[in-house]
C-alpha positions as CSV (number, residue, x, y, z in Angstrom):
1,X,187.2,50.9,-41.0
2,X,183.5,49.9,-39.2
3,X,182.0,52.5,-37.0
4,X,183.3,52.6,-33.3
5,X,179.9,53.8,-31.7
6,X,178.2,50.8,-30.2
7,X,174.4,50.2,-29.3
8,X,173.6,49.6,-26.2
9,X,170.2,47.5,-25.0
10,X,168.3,46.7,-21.8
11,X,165.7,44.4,-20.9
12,X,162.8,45.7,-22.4
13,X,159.4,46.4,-20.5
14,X,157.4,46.9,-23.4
15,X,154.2,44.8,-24.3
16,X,155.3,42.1,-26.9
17,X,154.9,43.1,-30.1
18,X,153.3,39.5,-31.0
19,X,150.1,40.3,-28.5
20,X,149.2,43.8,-30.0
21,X,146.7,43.7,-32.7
22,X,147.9,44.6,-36.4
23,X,146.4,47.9,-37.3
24,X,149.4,49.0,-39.5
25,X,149.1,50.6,-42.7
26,X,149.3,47.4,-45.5
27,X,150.7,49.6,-48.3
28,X,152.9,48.0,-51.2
29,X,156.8,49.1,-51.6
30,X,158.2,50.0,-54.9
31,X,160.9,51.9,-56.6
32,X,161.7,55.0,-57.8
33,X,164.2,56.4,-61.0
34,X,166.4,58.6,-59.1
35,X,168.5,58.5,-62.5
36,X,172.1,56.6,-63.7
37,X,174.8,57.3,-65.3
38,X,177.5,54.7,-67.6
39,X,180.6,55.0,-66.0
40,X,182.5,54.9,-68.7
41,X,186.2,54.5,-68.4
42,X,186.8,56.6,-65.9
43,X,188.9,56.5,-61.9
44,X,187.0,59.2,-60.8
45,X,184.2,57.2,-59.1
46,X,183.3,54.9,-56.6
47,X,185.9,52.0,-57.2
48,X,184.5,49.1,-58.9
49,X,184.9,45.7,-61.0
50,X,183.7,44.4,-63.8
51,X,182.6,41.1,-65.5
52,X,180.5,38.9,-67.4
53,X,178.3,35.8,-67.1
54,X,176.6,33.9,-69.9
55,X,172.9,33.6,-68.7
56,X,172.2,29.6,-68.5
57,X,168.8,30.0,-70.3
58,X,168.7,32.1,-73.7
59,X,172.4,32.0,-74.2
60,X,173.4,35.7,-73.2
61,X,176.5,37.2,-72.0
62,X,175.4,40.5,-69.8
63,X,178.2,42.8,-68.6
64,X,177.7,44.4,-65.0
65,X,179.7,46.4,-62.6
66,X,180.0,45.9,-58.8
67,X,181.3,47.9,-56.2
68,X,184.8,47.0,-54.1
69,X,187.4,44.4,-55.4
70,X,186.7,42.1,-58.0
71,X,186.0,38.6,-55.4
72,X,188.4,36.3,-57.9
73,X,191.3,38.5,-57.4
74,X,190.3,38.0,-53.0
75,X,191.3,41.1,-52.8
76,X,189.5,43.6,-50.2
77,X,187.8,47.0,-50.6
78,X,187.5,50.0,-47.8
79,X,184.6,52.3,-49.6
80,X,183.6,55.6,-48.0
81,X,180.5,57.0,-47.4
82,X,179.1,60.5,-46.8
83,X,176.4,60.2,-44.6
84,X,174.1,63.6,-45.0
85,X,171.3,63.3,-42.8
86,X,168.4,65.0,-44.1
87,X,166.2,67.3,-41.7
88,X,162.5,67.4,-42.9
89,X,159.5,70.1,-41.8
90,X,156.3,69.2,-42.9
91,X,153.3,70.8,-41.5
92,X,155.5,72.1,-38.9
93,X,156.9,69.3,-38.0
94,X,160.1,67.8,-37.9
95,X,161.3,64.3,-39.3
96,X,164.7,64.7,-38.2
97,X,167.5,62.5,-40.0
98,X,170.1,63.7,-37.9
99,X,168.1,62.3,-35.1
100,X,168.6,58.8,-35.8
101,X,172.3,59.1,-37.2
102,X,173.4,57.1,-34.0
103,X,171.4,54.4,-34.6
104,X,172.1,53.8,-38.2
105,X,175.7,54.1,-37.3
106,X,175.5,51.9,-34.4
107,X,173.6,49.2,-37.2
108,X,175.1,46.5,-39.1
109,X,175.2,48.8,-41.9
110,X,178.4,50.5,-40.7
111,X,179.6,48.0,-37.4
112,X,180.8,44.8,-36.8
113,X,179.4,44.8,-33.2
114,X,176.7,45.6,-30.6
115,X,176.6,46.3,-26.6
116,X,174.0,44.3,-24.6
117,X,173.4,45.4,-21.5
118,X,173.5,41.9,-18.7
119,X,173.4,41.3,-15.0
120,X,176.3,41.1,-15.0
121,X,177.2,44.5,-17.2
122,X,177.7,45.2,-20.7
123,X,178.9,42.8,-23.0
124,X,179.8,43.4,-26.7
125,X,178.8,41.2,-29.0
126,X,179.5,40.6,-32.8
127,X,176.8,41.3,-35.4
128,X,176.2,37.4,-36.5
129,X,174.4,36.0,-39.8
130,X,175.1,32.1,-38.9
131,X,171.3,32.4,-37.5
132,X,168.3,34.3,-37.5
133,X,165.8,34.7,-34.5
134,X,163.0,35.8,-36.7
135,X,162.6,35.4,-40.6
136,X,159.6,36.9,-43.3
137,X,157.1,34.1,-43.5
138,X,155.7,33.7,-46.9
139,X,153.0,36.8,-46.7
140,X,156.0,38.4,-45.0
141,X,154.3,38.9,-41.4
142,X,157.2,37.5,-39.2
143,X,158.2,33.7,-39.2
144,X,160.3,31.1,-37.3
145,X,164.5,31.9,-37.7
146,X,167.5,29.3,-38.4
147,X,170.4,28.9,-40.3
148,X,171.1,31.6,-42.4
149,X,174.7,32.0,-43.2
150,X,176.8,29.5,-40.9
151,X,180.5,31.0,-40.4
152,X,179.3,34.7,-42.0
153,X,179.6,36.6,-38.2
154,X,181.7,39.5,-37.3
155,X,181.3,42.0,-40.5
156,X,179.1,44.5,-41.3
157,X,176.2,43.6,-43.7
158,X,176.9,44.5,-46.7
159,X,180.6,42.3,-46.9
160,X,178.4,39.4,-45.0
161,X,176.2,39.7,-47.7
162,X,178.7,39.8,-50.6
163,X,181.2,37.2,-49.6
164,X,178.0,34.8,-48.9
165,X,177.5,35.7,-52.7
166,X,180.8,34.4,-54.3
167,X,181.3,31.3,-51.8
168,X,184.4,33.8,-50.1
169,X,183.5,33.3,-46.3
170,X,185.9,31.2,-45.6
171,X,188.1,33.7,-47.3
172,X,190.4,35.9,-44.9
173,X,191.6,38.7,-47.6
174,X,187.9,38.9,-49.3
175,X,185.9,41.8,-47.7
176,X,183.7,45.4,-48.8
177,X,183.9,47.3,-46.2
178,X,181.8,50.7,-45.8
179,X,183.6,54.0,-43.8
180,X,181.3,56.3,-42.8
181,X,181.9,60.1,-42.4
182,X,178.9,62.0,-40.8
183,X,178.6,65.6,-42.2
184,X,176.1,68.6,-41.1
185,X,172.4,68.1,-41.6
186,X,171.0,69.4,-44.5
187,X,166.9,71.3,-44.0
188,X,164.6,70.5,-46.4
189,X,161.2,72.7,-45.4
190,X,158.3,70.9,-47.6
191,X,155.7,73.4,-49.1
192,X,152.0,72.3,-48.0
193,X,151.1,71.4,-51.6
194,X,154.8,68.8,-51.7
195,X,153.4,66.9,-48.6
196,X,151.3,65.7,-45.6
197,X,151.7,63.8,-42.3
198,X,150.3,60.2,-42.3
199,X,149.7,58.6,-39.4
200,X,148.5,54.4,-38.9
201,X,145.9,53.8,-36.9
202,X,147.8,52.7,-33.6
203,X,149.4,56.0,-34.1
204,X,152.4,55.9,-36.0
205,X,153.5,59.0,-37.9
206,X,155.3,59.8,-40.9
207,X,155.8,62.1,-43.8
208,X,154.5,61.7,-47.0
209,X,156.5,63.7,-49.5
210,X,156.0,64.0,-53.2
211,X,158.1,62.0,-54.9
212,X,159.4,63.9,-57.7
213,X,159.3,66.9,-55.8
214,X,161.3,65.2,-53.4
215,X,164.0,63.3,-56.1
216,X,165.0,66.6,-57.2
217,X,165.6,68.0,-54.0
218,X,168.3,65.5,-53.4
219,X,169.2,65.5,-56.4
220,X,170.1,69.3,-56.4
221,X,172.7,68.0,-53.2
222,X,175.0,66.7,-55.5
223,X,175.7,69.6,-56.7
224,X,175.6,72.2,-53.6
225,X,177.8,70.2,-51.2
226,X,181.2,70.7,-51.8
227,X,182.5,68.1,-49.6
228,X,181.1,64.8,-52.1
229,X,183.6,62.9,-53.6
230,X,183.0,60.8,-56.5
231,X,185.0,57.8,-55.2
232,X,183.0,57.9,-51.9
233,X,179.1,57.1,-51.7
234,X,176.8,59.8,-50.6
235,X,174.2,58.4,-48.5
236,X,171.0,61.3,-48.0
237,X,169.4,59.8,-44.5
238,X,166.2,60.3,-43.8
239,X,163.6,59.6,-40.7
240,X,160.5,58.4,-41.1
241,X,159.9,59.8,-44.2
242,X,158.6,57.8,-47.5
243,X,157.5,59.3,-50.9
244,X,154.7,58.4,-53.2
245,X,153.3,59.6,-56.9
246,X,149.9,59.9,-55.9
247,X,149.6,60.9,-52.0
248,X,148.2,57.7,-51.2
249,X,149.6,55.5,-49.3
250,X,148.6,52.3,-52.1
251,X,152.3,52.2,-53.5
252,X,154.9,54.3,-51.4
253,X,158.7,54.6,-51.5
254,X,161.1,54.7,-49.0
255,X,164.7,54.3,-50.6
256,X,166.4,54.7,-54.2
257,X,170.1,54.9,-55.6
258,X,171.1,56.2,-58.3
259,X,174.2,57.8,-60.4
260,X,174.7,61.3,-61.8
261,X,177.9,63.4,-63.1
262,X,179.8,65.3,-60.1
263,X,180.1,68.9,-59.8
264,X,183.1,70.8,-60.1
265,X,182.6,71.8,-56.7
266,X,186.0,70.3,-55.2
267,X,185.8,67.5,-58.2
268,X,187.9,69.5,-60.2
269,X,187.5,69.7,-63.8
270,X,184.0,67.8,-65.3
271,X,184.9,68.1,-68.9
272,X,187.5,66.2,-68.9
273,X,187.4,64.0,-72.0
274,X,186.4,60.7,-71.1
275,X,187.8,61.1,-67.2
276,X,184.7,63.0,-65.8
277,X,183.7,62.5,-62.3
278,X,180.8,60.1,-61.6
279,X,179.3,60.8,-58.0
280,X,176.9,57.3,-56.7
281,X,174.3,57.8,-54.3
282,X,171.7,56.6,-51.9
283,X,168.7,57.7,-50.3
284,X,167.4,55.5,-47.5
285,X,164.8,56.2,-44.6
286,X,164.6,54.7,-41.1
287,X,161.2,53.7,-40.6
288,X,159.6,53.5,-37.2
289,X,157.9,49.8,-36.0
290,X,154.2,50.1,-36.4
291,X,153.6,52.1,-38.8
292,X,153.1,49.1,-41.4
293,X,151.1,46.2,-41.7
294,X,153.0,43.3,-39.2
295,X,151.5,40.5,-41.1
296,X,152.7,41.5,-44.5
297,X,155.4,44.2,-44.1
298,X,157.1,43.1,-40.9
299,X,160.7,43.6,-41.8
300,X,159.8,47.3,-43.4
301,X,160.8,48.8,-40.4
302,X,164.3,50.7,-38.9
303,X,167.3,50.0,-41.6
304,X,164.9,47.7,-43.9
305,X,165.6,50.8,-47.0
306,X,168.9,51.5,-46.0
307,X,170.0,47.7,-46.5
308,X,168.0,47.4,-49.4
309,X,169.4,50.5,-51.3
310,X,173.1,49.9,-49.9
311,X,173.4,46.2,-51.2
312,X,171.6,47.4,-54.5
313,X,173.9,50.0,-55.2
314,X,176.9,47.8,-54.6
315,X,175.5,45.2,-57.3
316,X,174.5,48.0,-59.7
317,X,176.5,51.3,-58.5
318,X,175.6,53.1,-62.2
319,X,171.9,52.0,-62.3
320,X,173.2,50.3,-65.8
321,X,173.3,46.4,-65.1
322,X,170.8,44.6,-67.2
323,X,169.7,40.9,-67.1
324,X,166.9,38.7,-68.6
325,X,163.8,39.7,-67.7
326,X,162.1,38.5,-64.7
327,X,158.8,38.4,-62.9
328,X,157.7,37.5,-59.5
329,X,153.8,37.5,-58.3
330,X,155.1,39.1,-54.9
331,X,156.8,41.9,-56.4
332,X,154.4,42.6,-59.2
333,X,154.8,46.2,-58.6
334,X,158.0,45.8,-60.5
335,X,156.9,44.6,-63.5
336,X,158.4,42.6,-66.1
337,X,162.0,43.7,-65.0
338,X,165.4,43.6,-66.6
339,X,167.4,45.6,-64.3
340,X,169.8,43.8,-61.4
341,X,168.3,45.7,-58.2
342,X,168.6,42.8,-55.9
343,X,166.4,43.5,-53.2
344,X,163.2,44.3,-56.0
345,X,162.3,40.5,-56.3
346,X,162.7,39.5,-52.7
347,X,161.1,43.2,-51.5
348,X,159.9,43.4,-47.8
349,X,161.4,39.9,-46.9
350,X,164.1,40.2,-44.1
351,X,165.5,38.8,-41.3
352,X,166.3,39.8,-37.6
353,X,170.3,40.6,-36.3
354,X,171.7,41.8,-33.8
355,X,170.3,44.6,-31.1
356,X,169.4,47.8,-30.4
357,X,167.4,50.0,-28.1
358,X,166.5,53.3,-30.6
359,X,163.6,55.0,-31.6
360,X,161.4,52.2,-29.1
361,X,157.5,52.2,-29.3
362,X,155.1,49.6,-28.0
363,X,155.9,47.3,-31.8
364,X,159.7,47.5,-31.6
365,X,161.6,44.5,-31.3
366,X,165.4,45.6,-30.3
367,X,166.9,44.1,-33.4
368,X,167.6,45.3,-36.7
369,X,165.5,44.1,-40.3
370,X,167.6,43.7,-42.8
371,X,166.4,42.8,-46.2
372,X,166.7,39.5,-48.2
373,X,169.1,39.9,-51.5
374,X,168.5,38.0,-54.5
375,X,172.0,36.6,-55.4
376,X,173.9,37.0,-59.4
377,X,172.8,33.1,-59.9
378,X,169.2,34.0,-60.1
379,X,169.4,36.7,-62.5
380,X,171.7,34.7,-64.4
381,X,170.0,31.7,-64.6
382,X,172.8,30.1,-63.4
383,X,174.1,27.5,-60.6
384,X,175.2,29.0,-57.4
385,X,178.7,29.7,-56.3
386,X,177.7,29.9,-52.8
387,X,177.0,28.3,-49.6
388,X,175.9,24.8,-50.0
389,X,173.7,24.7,-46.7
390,X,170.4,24.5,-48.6
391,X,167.7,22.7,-49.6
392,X,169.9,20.3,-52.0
393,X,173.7,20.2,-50.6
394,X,174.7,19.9,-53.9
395,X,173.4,23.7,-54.8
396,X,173.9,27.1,-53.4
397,X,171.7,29.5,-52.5
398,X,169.7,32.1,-54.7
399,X,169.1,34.7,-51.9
400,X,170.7,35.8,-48.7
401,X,167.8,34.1,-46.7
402,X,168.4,30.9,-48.7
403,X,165.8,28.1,-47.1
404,X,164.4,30.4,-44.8
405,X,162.6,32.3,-47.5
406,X,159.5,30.6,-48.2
407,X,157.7,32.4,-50.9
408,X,155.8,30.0,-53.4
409,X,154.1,30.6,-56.6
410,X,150.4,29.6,-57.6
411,X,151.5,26.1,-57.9
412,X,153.3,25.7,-54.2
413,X,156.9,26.2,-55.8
414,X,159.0,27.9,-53.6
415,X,159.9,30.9,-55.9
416,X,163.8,31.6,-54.8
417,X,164.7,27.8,-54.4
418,X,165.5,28.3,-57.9
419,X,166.6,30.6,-60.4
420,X,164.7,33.4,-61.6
421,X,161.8,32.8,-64.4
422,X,160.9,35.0,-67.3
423,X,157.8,37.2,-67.8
């Protein structure tokens, strides 16, 4: 079941975010191995499906696992998720995760709806993904909105964004649907040589953790809190706090999933010949507006990480789904990549939904940033199954943001009106 708690928004006095200069930090996002795990043939994890597609260019049949129902069978899928927030002190002070529980609750991540406030009074509206206000331009500074997903309204993100992905949005019966459970905070206090506050020049602060450091502190979680269950998703929720290799802010992190054995804390036996438990997890920070660049890094900002991680981790739970390699200029930071993380090719495009009135500065907007997905098709190399409102009716789309992501290569090709290309 979606979240209850609604968000609630007023009129807002604050200067628009258009008119102030941008002075935010222009930093590149990348990812981080928080570690896998096969998950062999086992019941003791996060339910899941599994299937194959021959790739249309070299000939190859890749294997990959998803989470929820399998969408030919239209069946549905309620997943829960343990939602740890994660209280940070670093340099005495705090970055508090359980701060902006509320919020993330009150997102599209976990409801189906949002309070405005009117003249009239409140009035609750569902979360919508027919149109966007506000789309990433090509640089990813904030562009003009449209059609995104026509009939895709009421459902939380994640099911929007899967059932736009296998054509099922017509579909009554086809739906993943995330059930959060909020637990206890957990304090992390960072030693002085772990990390440092960084603060942008229009006065934006976060904290700036090392990332290994960091990994294995959430890591060591899995197997302290007796509560996880290996069918459910843990989801460690941070505030305002990114990780980086270096202590520069040049390349920084702010989100990773991964896949480890469970404990035999309330998992019951982990030897268990071929049955062991496999816990999934998620770490994902809300990010403050301002604190990076508005002309190239726009959408990074409040659940940008979380919706990147979440909807990565449904397409590759284990960390295990490979493809044929692909590159894109944008996302050089990647590499030549064979791995199915759906948000890496498309990363810091998004769009705006919804409304909100959390954690508001001078930059904020009042809507949530989602991220752009790239879809199975473009991994594949194959024609879509999906939503034929694009550039050519006769084709689907390759991403979530379909025509309204307007990346192009050297040569002026838009990059995701088509499937992915080699390295």
């Amino acid at each position: 079941m979606a979240a209850a708690l609604l968000a609630s928004i007023a009129v807002a006095a604050d200067d628009d975010p258009a008119d102030i200069p941008d002075e935010g930090v222009d930093a590149t996002i990348t990812g981080a191995d928080f570690g896998g795990a096969a998950p062999l043939a086992t019941s003791r994890t996060v339910r899941h499906w599994s299937s194959e597609t021959t790739n249309g260019v070299n000939g190859v049949t890749y294997q990959y696992n998803m989470v929820g129902a399998d969408p030919s069978t239209d069946g549905s899928a309620v997943i829960g998720v343990d939602i740890i927030p994660v209280d940070v002190t670093v340099g005495g002070r705090e970055f508090k995760g359980s701060q902006i529980t509320n919020a993330v609750l009150a997102s599209p991540l976990f409801s189906t709806s949002f309070t405005v406030q009117t003249s009239t009074g409140p009035v609750t509206l569902p979360y919508s993904y027919a149109t966007t206000a506000a789309a990433s331009n090509a640089l990813g500074g904030p562009g003009a909105g449209g059609s995104l997903s026509p009939g895709n309204s009421g459902v939380q993100l994640l099911d929007a964004t899967m059932r736009a992905q296998f054509n099922k949005i017509a579909s009554p019966f086809y739906h993943l649907v995330l059930d959060p459970a909020v637990h206890d905070p957990v304090a992390i206090d960072v030693p002085d040589d772990k990390g440092t506050i960084v603060t942008s020049p229009v006065g934006v602060t976060m904290a700036n953790l090392d990332m290994k450091w960091f990994r294995t502190r959430v890591q060591n979680q899995l197997g302290r809190l007796n509560y996880l269950d290996p069918t459910r998703l843990a989801l460690f929720l941070t505030y305002d706090v990114l990780v980086t290799t270096d202590g520069t802010l040049a390349t920084v992190v702010v989100g990773a999933h991964g896949a480890g054995p469970a404990t035999g804390n309330g998992n019951g036996n982990v030897l268990a010949n071929g049955n062991q438990p496999v816990q999934t997890f998620v770490w994902g920070s809300w990010l403050s507006t301002g604190f990076f660049s508005r002309n190239r890094m726009w959408a990074i900002q409040d659940i940008h990480s979380l919706s990147h991680e979440i909807v990565s981790w449904a397409v590759d739970p284990f960390v295990t789904n490979t493809v044929q390699p692909w590159f894109v200029a944008r996302s050089s930071q990647y590499g030549c990549s064979d791995l199915m993380e759906t948000a890496d090719p498309v990363a810091g495009l998004g769009f705006a939904v919804g409304a909100h009135n959390f954690d508001i500065n001078r930059f904020s907007e009042h809507r949530y940033h989602p991220s752009d997905q790239a879809f199975l098709p473009w991994f594949m190399r194959s024609d879509p199954q999906t939503q034929s409102k694009q550039h050519d009716p006769s084709v689907g789309r390759f991403t979530f943001l379909g025509d309204l992501n307007q990346v192009k290569d050297a040569t002026g090709n838009r990059i995701f009106q088509q499937a992915a290309t080699g390295c």
